[in-house]
N, C-alpha and C positions, 0 to 999 in steps of 0.2 A: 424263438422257440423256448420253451419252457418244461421244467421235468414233468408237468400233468399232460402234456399235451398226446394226444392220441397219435402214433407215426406207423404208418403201413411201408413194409419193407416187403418188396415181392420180388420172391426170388431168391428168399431165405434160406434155403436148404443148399444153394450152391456158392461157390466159392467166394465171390462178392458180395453176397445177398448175409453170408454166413460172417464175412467180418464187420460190417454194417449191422448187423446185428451185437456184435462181441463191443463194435467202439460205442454205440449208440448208450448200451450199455453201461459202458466204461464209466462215461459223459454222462451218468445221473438220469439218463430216461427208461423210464419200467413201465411205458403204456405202450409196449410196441405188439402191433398187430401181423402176427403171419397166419400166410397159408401153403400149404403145399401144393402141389398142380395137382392132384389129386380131388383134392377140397377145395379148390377154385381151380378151372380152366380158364384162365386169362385171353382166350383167343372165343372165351362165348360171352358174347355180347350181352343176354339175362344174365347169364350168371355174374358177373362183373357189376353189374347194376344192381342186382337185388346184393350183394357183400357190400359197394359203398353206402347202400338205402342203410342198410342195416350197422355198421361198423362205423362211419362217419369220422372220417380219421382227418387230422388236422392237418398232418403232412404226410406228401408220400415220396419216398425214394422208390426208382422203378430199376433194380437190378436183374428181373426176369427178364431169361432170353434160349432162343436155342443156340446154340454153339457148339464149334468143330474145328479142327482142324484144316487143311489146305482138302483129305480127301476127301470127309463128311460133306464141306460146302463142295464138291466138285458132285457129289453122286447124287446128293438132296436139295438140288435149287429149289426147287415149288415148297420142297419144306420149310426151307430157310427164310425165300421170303412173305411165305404166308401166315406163318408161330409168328412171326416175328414181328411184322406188318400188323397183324391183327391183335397181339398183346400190348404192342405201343398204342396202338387205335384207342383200343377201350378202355384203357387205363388213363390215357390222357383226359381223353372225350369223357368219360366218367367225374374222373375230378376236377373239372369245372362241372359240370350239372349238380353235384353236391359239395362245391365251396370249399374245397381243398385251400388251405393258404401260402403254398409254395410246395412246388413238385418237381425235383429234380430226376431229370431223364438222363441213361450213363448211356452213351453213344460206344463206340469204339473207332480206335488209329485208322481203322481198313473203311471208314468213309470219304477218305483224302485220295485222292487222285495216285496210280500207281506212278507218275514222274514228276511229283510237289515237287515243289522247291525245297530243299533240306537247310535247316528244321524246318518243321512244317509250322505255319502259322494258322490261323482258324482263317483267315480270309482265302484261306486254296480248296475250302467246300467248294465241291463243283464244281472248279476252272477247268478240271480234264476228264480223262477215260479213268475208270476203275482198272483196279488189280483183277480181271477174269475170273479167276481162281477160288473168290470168295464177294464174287458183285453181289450175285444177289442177298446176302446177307448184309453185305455193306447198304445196297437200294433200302433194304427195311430200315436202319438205322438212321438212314438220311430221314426218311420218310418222320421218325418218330422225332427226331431233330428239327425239323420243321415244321411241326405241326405245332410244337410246343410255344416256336416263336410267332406261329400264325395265332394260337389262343393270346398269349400275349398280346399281340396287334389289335385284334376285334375285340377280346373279352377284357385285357386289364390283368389276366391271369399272371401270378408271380412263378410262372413254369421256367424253369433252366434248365440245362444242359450238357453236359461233361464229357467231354472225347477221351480213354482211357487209354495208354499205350500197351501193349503185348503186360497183362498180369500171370503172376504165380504166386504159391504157396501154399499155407492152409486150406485144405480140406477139395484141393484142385481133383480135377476128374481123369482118372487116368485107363484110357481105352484105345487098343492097339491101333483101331481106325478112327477113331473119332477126337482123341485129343490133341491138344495143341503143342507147341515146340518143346517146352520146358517137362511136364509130363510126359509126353511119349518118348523123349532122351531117356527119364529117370525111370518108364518103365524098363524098356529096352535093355540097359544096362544093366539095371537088377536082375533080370530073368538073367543075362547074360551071365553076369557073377554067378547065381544060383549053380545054372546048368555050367563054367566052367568052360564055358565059346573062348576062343581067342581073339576071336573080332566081332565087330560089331557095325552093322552098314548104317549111315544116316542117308534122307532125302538129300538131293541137290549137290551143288558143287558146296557148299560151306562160306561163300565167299559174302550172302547179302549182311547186310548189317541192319540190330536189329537192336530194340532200346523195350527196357523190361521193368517193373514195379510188381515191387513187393506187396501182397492185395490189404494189407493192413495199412501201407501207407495211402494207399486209392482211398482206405475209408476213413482217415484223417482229414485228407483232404477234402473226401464229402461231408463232414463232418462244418470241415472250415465255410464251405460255398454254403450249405444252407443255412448259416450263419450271416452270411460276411458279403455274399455275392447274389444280383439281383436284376442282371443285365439283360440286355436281347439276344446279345452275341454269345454262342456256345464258345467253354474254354476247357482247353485242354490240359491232363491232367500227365505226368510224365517224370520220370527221375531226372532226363538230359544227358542221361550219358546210353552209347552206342559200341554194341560189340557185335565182330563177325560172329556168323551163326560156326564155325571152328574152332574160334577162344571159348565158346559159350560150351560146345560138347565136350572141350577139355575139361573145364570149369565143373558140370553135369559131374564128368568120369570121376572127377577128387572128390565130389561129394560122396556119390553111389559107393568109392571102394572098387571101380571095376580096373583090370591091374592090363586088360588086353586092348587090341589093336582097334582104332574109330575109323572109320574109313568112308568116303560118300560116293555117292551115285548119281555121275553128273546128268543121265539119261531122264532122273526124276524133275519135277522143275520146285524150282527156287524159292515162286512168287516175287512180292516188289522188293527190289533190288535194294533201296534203304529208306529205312522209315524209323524219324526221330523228330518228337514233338516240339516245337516252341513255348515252350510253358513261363514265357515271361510274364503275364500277365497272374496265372498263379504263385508267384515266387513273388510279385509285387503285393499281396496279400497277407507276405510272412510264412507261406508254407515250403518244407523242405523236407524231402523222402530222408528216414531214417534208416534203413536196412540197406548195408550195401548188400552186392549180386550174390557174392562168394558166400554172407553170412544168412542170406535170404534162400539160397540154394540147399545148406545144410540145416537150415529149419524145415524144409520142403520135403530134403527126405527123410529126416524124422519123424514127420507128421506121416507121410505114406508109408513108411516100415509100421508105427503103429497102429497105421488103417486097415492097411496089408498084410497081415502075415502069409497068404501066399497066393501067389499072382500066377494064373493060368490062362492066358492070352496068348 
């Protein structure tokens, strides 16, 4: 890759899409191409075709996706895996018909079987059942994970593929029913300090265990693989370290400032019970997450108190 080279990052406006843009940056590249959903629908098939005719970008990272929380994917399957299925589609499918020269797809942890073997290695695609809770978001994911090594196989295409474990931080989305672990604790808690509650309910018993990355390190290390990495085999991208989702709401509480009682609700459910990636194969590359959790959490809610000034959810 080279600083002239033209890099389409889709998916720029959200939290991944938003630090791939920040490192890309970093990194000496200023031809980078975005669009918002708005100004491309990445699930229409012309319109994807007529922006690569036109924009002709040398590389693409594909950080566009719909994503949720355990209740968003439980209420919206047909949405989850049709955005989702059909973005990876014509975004793949598109860059090989106009000559992309390496195209990194970001998968996520929730394509691994909900009873991997712990840590999870990338040869447990597919060995088992899915996690319920968020299958069919996971089906699209596989979907766009394999597609990438099938162009590879037929076309010669330099496509890869990155399985991401649970991110936060920067510019993360935070919505009472739609966000994920880390943001719906730090909304929660905030309102809760706000209003002055003594307690505060989370989902679930507290007990699964769960392994997290700071979204600036995910985009170091995409940084690294479109660099460095060239393979068939999708590789997984993870800090390696695992904490109960209990240590993690206390963790949350010290950041927020919230001074009352955490409490869960074992009637809600859990999801998979532990899920922590094998990223020996990225650490053999020389890459290593810089943010620990504690200091990654309180960067997290500084960026949403600045986002935020006041949250009505």
């Amino acid at each position: 890759m080279k600083p002239t080279d033209r890099i389409y990052i889709a998916g720029h406006t959200g939290m991944v899409g938003s630090a791939l843009v920040r490192t890309w940056q970093q990194a000496g590249y200023n031809d980078i191409i975005t669009r918002t959903s708005t100004e491309l629908d990445l699930t229409n098939q012309q319109a994807v075709a007529q922006f690569f005719e036109q924009e002709k970008p040398d590389y693409v990272l594909m950080a566009a996706a719909k994503v949720g929380g355990i209740e968003a994917n439980r209420m919206a399957l047909a949405d989850f895996f049709y955005q989702n299925t059909m973005m990876a589609t014509n975004t793949i499918h598109q860059s090989w018909k106009h000559g992309v020269k390496k195209l990194l797809f970001l998968g996520s942890s929730c394509v691994y079987p909900k009873f991997a073997s712990q840590p999870i290695h990338e040869s447990e695609l597919l060995q088992g059942m899915l996690e319920p809770t968020n299958e069919a978001y996971a089906l699209a994911k596989i979907a766009g994970v394999k597609m990438c090594s099938y162009y590879r196989k037929q076309f010669g295409c330099n496509f890869i593929a990155a399985m991401p474990c649970n991110l936060y931080g920067y510019g993360d989305r935070y919505d009472a029913q739609l966000s994920h672990v880390i943001p719906a604790m730090i909304l929660k808690m905030h309102k809760a300090k706000q209003e002055g509650a003594k307690e505060v309910t989370l989902w679930g018993t507290g007990t699964p265990l769960r392994e997290f990355l700071f979204v600036d390190d995910l985009a170091s290390a995409c940084l690294l693989l479109m660099h460095s990495y060239n393979d068939d085999e999708w590789i997984n991208i993870g800090s390696g370290t695992e904490i109960a989702i209990k240590d993690l709401a206390l963790m949350v509480q010290h950041a927020v400032g919230f001074t009352g009682t955490v409490t869960f609700d074992p009637n809600m459910p859990d999801g998979t019970p532990r899920k922590v990636l094998d990223t020996k194969k990225l650490r053999a590359l020389g890459w290593e997450p810089q943010v620990l959790l504690s200091d990654g959490l309180a960067k997290t809610y500084i960026d949403f108190t600045t986002r935020f000034t006041s949250i009505n959810h």
